[in-house]
C-alpha atoms as one frame of an Amber mdcrd trajectory, in Angstrom:
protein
  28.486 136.204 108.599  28.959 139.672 107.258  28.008 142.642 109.567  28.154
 140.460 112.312  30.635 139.535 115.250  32.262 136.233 114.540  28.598 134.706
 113.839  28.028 132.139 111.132  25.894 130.956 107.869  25.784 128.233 105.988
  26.667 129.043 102.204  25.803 126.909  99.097  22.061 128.240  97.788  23.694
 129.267  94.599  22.719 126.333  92.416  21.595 124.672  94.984  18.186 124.167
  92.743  19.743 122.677  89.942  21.877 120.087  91.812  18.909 119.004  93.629
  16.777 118.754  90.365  20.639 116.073  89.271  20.257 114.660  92.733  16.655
 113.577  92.759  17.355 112.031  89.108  20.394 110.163  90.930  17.646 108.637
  93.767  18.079 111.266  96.775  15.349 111.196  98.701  16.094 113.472 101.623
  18.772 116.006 101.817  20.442 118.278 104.514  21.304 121.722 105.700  22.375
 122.802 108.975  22.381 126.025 110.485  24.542 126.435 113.685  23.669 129.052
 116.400  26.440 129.623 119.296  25.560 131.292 122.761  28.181 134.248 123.822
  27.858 137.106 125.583  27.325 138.852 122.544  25.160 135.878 120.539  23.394
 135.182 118.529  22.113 138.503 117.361  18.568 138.349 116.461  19.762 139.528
 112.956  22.141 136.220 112.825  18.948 134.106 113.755  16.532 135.549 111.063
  19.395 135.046 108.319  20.083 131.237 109.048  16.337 130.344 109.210  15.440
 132.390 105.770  18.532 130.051 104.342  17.286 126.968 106.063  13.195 128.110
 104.542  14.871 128.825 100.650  17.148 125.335 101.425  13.713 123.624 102.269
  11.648 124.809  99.572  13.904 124.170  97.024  14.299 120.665  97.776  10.385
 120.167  97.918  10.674 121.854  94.810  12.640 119.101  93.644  10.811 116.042
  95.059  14.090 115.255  97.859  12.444 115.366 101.521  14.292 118.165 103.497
  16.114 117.635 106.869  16.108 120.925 108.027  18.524 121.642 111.322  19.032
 124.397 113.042  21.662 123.651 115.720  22.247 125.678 118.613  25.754 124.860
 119.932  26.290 123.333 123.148  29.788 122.618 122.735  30.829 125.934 121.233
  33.018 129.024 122.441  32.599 129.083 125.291  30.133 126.327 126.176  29.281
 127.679 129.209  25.840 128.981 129.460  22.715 127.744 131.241  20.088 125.465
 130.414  17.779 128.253 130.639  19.590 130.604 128.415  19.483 127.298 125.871
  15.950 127.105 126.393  15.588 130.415 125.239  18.011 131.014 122.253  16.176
 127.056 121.226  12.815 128.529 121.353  13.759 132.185 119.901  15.356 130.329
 116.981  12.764 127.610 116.410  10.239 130.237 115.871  12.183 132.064 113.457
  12.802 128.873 111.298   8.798 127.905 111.196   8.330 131.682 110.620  10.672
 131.469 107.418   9.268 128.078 106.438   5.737 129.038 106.372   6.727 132.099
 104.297   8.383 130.237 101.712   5.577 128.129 101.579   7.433 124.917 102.777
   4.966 122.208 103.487   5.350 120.888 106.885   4.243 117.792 106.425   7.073
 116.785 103.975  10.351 118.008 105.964  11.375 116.900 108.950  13.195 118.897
 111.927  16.443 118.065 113.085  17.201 120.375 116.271  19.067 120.180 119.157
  18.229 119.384 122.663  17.440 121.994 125.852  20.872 121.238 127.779  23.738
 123.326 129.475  26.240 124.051 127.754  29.187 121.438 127.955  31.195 123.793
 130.279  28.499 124.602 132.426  28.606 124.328 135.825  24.680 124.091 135.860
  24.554 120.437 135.868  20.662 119.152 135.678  18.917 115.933 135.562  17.756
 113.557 132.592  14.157 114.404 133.486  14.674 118.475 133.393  16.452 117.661
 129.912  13.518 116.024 128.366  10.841 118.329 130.470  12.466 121.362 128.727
  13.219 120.090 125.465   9.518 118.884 125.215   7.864 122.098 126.001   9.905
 124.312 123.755   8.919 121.820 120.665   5.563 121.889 122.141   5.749 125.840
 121.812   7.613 126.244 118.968   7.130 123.231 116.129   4.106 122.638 114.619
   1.915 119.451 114.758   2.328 119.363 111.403   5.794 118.174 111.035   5.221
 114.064 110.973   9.284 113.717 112.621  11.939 114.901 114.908  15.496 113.770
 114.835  17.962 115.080 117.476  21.719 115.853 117.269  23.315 114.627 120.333
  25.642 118.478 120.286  28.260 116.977 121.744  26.387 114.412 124.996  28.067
 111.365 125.846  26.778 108.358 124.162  24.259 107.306 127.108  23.013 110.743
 127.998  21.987 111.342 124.416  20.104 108.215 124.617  18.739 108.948 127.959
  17.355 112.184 127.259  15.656 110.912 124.067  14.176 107.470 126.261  12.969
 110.293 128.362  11.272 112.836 126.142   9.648 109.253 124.566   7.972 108.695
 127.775   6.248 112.118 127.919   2.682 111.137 126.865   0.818 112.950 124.132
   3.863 113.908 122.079   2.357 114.988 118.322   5.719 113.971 116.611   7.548
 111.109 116.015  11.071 111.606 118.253  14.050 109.726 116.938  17.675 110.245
 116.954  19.910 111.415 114.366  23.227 111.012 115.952  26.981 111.283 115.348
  29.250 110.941 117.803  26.770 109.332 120.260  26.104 106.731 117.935  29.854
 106.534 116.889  32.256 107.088 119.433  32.193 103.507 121.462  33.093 101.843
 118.361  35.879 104.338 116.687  37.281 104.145 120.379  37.079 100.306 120.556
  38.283  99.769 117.024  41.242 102.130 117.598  42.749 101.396 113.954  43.410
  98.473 114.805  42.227  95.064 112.563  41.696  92.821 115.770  39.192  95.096
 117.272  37.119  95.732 113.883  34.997  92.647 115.475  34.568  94.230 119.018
  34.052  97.591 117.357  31.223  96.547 115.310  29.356  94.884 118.679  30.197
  97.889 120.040  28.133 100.242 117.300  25.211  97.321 117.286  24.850  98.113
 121.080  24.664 101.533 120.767  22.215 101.521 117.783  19.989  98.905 119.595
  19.757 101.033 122.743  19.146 104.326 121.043  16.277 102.436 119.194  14.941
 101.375 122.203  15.250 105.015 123.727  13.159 106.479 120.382  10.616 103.860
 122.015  10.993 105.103 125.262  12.182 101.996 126.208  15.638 102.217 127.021
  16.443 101.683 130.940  20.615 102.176 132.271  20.299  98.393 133.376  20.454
  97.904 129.508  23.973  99.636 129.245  25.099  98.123 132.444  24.440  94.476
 130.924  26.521  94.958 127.743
């Protein structure tokens, strides 16, 4: 991002309005834009968190604009350079960023009610030595969206940022448990939803069979985790 040190934006608004207006005549019904936000000793700069959420508010409004339900995530890095802050300093960057998004969004007149939020969860980062428990995970995340996102927004999807496959979906089972929650929590997952099968498969024909088991699982028990449902037993028995 210029002016900044080695912080980033996401480009693409230029036009963005009129190949939204072709998309939604094409059938898109949701679209999205992700903003990523990395923890140094240095960042983010509070100038590099106003300037992704006032592209993720113009993003938002212009797909509204358009009819195309908008996915809007702000992402703060847990696997970035260098990965190895705190839980509390994630909690904190999280929180400071979330209210700059809903700041933006509100001024652009996004309605809240027709986006939904796809954020990232309160952990260390990967090389942190600050190890915590599922429980503190989904305690953390919780309050920070409690602080931070309005009631208004109907969904929440999480990135899993990098978590193995079963502590994404333990975290989420988690937060699901907390009673009272005023959003729907869900999972919108990459490589925690992917990586058992692309390592089972391994390019290889005679494993496309055990590779798609291997997705079903996953799928099934993050499904029963955005039910609060899921239990490790579950994993254990596949």
């Amino acid at each position: 991002m210029p002016g900044s040190r080695d912080e980033k934006i996401t480009e693409g608004l230029d036009g963005l309005r009129q190949r939204l207006k072709h998309y939604a005549g094409l059938g898109a019904g949701f679209a999205k834009w992700r903003g990523v936000i990395a923890i140094t000793s240095y960042a983010p700069s509070r100038n590099g968190i106003r300037a992704n959420a006032h592209v993720l508010a113009r993003y938002a409004m212009y797909c509204q604009e358009a009819g195309i339900v908008p996915v809007v995530e702000p992402e703060v890095l847990a696997d970035g350079e260098p990965g190895d802050h705190s839980i509390q300093r994630c909690e904190e960057v999280t929180a400071e960023t979330l209210e700059a998004v809903f700041k933006e969004l509100r001024l652009a007149g996004v309605d809240l009610s027709g986006m939904l939020l796809k954020p990232n969860m309160v952990t260390p980062g990967l090389r942190s030595r600050d190890r915590v428990g599922v429980e503190e995970v989904a305690q953390r995340t919780v309050d920070t969206l409690r602080a931070c996102v309005p009631a208004a927004v109907p969904g929440i999807a999480f990135l899993s940022g990098g978590q193995s496959d079963e502590e994404a979906t333990a975290h989420l089972s988690a937060m699901n448990r907390i009673p009272n929650l005023p959003w729907a929590l869900t999972f919108s997952y990459g490589r925690a939803l992917q990586t058992s099968a692309l390592v089972t498969w391994d390019g290889k024909d005679e494993n496309v069979a055990a590779a798609q088991r291997a997705f079903a699982h996953r799928a099934r028990m993050n499904s029963l985790a955005a039910l609060g449902e899921w239990r490790p037993e579950l994993d254990l028995a596949a």
